[in-house]
C-alpha positions as CSV (number, residue, x, y, z in Angstrom):
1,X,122.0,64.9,96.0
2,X,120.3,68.1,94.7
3,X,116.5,66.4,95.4
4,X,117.8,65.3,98.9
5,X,118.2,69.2,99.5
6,X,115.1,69.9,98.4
7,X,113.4,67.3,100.4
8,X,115.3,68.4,103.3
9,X,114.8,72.0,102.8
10,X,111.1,71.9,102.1
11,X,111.0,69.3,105.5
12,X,112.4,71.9,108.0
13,X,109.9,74.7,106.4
14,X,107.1,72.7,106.8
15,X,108.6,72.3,110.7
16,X,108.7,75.4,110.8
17,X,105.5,76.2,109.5
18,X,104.2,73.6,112.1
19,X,105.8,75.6,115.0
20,X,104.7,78.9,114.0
21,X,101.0,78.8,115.4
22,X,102.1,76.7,118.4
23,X,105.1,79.1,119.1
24,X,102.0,82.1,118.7
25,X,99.4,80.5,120.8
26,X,102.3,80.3,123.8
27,X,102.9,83.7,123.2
28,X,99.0,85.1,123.3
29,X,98.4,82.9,126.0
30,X,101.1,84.8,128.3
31,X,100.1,88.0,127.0
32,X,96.4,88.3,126.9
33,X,94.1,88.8,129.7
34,X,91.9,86.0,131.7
35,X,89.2,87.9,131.5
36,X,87.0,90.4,129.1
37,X,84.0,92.8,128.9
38,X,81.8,93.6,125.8
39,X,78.9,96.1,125.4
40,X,75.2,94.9,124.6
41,X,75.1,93.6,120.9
42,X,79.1,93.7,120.1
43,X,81.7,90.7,119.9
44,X,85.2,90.0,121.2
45,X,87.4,91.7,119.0
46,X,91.3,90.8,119.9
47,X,94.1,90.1,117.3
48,X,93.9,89.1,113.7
49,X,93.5,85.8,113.5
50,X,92.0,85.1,117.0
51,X,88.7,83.5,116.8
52,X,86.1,83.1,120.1
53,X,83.8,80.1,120.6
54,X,81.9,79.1,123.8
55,X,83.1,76.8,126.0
56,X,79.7,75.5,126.8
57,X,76.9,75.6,123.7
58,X,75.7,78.7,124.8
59,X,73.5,81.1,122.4
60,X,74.5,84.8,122.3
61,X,71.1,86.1,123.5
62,X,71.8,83.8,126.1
63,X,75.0,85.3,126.8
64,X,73.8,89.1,126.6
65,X,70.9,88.2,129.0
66,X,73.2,86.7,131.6
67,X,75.1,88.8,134.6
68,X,77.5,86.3,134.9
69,X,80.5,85.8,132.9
70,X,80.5,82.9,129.7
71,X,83.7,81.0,129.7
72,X,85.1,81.0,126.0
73,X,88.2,79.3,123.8
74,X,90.2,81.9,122.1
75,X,91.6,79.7,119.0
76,X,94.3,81.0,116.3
77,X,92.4,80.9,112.9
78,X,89.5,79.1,114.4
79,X,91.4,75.7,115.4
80,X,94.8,76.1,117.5
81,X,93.2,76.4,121.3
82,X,95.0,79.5,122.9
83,X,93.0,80.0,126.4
84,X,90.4,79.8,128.1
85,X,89.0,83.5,129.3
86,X,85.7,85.0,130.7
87,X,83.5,87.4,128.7
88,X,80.9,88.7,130.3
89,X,78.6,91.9,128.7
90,X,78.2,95.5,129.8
91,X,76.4,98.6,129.3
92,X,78.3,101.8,128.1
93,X,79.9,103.8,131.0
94,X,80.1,107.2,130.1
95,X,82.7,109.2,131.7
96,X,83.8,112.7,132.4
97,X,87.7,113.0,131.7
98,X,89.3,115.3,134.3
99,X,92.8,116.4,134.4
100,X,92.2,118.7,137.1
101,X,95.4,118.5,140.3
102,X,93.5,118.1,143.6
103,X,94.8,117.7,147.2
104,X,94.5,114.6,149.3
105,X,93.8,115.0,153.2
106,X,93.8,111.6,154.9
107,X,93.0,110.5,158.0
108,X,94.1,106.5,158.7
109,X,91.7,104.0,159.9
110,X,93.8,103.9,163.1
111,X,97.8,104.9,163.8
112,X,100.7,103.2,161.5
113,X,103.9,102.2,163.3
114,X,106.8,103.6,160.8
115,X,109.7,102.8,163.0
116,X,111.8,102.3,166.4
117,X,113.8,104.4,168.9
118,X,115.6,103.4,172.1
119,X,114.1,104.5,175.5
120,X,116.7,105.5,178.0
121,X,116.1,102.8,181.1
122,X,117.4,102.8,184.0
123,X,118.7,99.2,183.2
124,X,119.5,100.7,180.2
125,X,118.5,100.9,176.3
126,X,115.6,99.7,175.3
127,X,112.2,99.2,173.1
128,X,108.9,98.1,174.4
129,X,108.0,98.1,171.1
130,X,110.0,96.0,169.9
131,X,110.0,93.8,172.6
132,X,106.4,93.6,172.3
133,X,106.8,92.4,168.4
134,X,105.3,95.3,167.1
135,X,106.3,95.3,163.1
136,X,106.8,98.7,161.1
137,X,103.5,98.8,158.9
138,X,101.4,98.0,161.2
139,X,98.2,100.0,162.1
140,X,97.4,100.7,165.4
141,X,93.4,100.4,165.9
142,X,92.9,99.7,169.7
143,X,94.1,100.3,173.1
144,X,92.3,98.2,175.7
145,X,89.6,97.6,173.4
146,X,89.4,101.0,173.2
147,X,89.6,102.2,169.6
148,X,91.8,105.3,168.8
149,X,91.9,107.8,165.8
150,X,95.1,109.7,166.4
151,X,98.9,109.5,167.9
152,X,97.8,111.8,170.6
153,X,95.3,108.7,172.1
154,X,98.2,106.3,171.8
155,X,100.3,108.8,173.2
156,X,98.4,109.5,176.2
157,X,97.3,106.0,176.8
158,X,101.4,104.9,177.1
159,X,101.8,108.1,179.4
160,X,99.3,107.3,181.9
161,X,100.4,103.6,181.6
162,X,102.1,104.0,184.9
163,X,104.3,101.4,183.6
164,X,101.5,98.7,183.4
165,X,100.9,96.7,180.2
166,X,98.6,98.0,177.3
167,X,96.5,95.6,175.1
168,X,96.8,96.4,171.5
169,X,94.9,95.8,168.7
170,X,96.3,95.5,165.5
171,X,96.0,95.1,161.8
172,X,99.0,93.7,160.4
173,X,98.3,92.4,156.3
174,X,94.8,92.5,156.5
175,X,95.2,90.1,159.6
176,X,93.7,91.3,163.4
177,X,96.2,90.3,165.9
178,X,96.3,91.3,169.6
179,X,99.7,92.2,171.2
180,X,101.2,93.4,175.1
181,X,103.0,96.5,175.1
182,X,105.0,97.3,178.3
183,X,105.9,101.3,178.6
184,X,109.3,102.0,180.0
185,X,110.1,104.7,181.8
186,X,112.6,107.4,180.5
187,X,115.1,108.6,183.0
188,X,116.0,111.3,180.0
189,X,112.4,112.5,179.2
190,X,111.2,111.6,182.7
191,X,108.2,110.0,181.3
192,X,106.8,106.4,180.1
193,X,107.5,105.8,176.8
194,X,107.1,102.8,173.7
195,X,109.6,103.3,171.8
196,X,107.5,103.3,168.2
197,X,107.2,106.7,165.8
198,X,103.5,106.8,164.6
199,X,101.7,108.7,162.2
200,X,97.6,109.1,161.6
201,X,97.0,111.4,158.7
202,X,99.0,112.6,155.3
203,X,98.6,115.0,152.7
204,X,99.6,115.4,149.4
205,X,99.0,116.6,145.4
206,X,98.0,114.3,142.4
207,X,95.6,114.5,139.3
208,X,91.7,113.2,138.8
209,X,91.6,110.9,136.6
210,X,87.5,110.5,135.9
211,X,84.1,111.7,137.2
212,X,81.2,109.7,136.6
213,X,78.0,111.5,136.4
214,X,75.9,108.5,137.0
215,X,76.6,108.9,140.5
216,X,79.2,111.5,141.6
217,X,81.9,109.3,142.0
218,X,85.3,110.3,141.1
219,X,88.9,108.4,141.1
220,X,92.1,109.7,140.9
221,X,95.9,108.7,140.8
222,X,95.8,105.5,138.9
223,X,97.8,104.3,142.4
224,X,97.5,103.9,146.2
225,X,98.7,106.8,148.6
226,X,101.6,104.8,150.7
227,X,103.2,105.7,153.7
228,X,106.7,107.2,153.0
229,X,108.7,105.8,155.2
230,X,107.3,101.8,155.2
231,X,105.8,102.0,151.5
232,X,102.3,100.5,152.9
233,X,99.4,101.2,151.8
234,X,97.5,103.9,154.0
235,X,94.3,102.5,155.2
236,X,91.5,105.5,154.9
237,X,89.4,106.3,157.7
238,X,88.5,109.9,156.3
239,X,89.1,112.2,154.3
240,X,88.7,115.6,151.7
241,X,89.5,116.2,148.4
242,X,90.6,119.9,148.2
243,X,90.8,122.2,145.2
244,X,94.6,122.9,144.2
245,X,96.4,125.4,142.3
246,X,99.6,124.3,140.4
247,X,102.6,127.0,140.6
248,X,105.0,125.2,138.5
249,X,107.4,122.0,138.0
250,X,110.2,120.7,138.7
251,X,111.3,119.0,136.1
252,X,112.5,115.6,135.6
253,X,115.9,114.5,134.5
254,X,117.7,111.3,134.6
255,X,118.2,109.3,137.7
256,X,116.2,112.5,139.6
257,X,112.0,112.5,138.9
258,X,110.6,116.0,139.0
259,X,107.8,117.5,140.6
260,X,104.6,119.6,140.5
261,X,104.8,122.4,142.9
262,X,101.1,123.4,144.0
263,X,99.0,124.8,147.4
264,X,95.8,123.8,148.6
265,X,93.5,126.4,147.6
266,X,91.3,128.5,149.9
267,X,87.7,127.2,150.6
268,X,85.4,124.2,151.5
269,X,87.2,120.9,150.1
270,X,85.1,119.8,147.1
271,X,84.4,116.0,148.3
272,X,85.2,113.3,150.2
273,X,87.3,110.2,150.0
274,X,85.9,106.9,150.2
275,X,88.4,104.2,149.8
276,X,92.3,103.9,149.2
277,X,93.3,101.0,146.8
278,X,95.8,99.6,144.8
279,X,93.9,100.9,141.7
280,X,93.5,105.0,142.8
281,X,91.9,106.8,145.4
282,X,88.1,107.0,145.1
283,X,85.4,109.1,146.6
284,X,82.1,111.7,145.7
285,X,82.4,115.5,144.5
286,X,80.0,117.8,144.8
287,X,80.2,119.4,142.1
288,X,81.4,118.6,138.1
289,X,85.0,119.2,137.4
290,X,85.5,121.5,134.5
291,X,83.8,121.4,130.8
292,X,84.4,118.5,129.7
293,X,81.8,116.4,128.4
294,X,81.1,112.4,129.2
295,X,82.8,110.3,126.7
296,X,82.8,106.4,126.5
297,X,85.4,104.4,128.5
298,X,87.1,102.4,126.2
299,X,87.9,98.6,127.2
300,X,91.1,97.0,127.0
301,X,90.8,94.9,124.3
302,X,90.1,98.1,122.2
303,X,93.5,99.8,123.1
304,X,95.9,100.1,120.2
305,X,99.6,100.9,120.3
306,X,100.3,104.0,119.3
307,X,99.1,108.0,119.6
308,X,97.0,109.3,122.0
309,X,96.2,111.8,124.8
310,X,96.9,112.6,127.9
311,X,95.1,115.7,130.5
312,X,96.9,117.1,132.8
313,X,97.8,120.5,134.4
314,X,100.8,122.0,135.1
315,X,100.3,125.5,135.2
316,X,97.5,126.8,137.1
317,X,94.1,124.9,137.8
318,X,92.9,123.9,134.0
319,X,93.9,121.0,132.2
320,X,95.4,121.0,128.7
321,X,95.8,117.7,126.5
322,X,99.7,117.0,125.0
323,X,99.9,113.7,122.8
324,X,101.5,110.8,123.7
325,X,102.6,107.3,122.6
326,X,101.8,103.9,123.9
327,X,104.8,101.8,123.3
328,X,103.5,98.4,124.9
329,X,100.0,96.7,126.5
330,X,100.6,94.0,129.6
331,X,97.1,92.4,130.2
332,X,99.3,89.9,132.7
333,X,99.8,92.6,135.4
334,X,97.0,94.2,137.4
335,X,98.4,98.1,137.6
336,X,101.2,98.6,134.5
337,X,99.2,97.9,131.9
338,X,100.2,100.1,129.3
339,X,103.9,101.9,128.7
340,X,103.5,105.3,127.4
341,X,106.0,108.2,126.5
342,X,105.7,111.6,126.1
343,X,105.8,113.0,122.8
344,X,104.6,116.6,123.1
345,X,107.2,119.5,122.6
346,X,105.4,122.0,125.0
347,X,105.1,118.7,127.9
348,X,108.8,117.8,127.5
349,X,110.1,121.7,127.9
350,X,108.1,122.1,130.8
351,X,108.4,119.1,132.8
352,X,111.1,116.7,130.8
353,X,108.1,114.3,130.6
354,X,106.3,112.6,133.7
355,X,106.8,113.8,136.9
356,X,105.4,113.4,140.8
357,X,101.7,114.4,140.9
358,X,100.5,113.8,137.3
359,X,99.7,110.8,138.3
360,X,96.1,110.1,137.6
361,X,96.4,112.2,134.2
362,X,93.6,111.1,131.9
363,X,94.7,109.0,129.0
364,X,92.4,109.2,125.6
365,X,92.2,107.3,122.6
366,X,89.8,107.8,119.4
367,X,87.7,109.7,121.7
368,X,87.2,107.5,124.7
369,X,89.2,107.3,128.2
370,X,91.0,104.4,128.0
371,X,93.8,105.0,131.0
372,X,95.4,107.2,133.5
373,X,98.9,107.7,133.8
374,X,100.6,105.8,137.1
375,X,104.3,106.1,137.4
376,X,107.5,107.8,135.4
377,X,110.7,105.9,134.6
378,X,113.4,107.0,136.7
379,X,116.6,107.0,134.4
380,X,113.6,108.4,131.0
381,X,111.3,110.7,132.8
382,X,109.7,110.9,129.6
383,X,108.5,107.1,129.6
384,X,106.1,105.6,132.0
385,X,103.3,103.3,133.0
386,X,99.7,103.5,132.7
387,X,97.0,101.9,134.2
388,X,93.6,100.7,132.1
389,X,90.7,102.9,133.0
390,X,88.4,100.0,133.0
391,X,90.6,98.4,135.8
392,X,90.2,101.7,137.7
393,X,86.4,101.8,137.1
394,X,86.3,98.1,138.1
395,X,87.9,99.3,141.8
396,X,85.6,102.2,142.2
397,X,84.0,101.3,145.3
């Protein structure tokens, strides 16, 4: 009876000594990423026990002289397969970390539709808009094949409608579709009307993340800039970065995120905008943002849980760094890559953490930039998310 024990104990250990690299290699396959850089002369370094062999019998000066990417087998201990990912080499990109608070002045690529009202009719209430299947979110980019840059053309154009249909062109999810808008006339306003609230510009306050010196190039946020009231992204057709002087916070409690109160300094702005993306707002500065020298950006795989640094201004124009912990790393998603919380005494007392318009704050780790910070927790202001500096370097238009 005892031996049968034994037998059957050391049976379900050797089970479960079976499962244990099958139950890991599910769980790294979930949690790493699909694909991976390296610099000139280095190797894939992930976690222990996670091995790298070519797909393909490929030599590694093969694989450094290549631009395109070298499918590899990441295998637990050098035989349980875990996935299949891309590694594909890089030079070092040196970057400038920032810190500083800027303004954003955009102008859209066209007008965005962000709701509906009733026009008074004579046979009553209506919306041409509506009618016309006009979405909120949509963008506005022609009248008659016309293209327009403001709500005063669209305004005018319905006005002087005389009640006859207007051709529109519209972007709608990336998609151009054409539509037939038919003003009605307001006996209230005692004018033709459409029935649709527009909007072609916004401003607001966040924080540069990097500037490269390679080129000029900056990018900011971490995040697009989204319309308010439809939560769209805002597609750019121009616009200024503008130098910005912080006043103070608001700061963040529990179920209510605070806020960094600031004003657009005097002056010329100090670049322009290029593009709007899910990653941050890019674009050129003319000149180098504070004193801060280049340092290299760091690459996911070389991310650790634990301390680190964040830049970020909330007093004034110049940056200060307050520590920080990452709690968690998420290669899965494409924007919350990292969870972070706040740490520093002098950060928490001033602001209770994250709050609106730190986004974009600089992120280091064993001297390189390895993030920027993206979005607060609403019920722990002093936990958020961060975003991977090399997937914001890899957006930079």
């Amino acid at each position: 009876m005892k031996m049968h024990r034994i037998r059957t104990a050391l049976t379900a250990l050797a089970g479960l000594l079976c499962l244990y690299p099958v139950g890991s290699a599910l769980y790294y396959a979930g949690h790493l990423a699909d694909s991976y850089y390296i610099r000139q002369g280095e190797q894939l370094e992930l976690a222990a026990g996670m091995t790298a062999a070519p797909v393909r019998k490929t030599t590694p000066a093969a694989l450094m002289s290549s631009d395109k990417p070298e499918q590899i087998q990441l295998r637990m201990f050098g035989i349980v397969p875990v996935k299949q990912v891309a590694l594909q080499t890089t030079e070092e990109v040196m970057l400038v970390p920032c810190g500083q608070p800027f303004g954003v002045r955009m102008l859209m690529d066209g007008i965005m539709v962000i709701g509906f009202g009733e026009v008074a009719a004579s046979s009553g209430g209506c919306c041409p808009a509506s009618d016309a299947g006009i979405q909120t979110g949509d963008i506005i980019q022609a009248i008659n094949q016309q293209e327009i840059s403001c709500t005063n053309d669209f305004k005018t154009a319905v006005a002087e409608s005389d009640g006859q249909a207007i051709d529109l062109t519209i972007c709608r999810d990336g998609m151009e579709i054409e539509l037939e808008l038919k003003p009605e006339y307001s006996i209230l306003e005692h004018c033709w009307q459409s029935g649709v609230w527009v909007r072609d510009s916004t401003a607001g306050i966040g924080t540069m993340t990097y500037y490269d010196p390679s080129d000029g190039s900056f990018g900011g946020l971490g995040h697009p800039i989204c319309d308010p009231d439809t939560g769209g992204l805002i597609p750019l057709g121009s616009g200024t970065a503008d130098a910005v002087t912080i006043s103070g916070a608001i700061p963040g409690q529990p179920g209510s995120p605070g806020q960094l109160q600031g004003y657009f300094s005097a002056g010329d702005p100090i670049g322009t905008l290029v593009s709007n993306t899910p990653c941050g707002i890019f674009g050129h500065l003319e000149d180098v943002p504070g004193t801060m020298p280049a340092v290299p950006m760091g690459l996911k795989q070389e991310i650790t849980l634990g301390d680190a640094l964040i830049l970020t201004t909330v007093s004034g124009s110049e940056p200060k760094a307050y520590t920080v912990r990452i709690t968690a790393l998420d290669y899965s998603d494409s924007t919350q890559n990292m969870m972070i919380e706040i740490t520093d005494p002098a950060l928490l007392a001033d602001t209770g953490g994250i709050v609106q318009g730190m986004s974009g704050s600089p992120i280091l780790q064993n001297g390189k930039l390895i993030g920027a910070v993206t979005h607060v927790f609403v019920s722990q202001p002093s936990m958020g998310y961060g975003i991977f500096a090399e997937t914001m370097y890899e957006s930079d238009p």
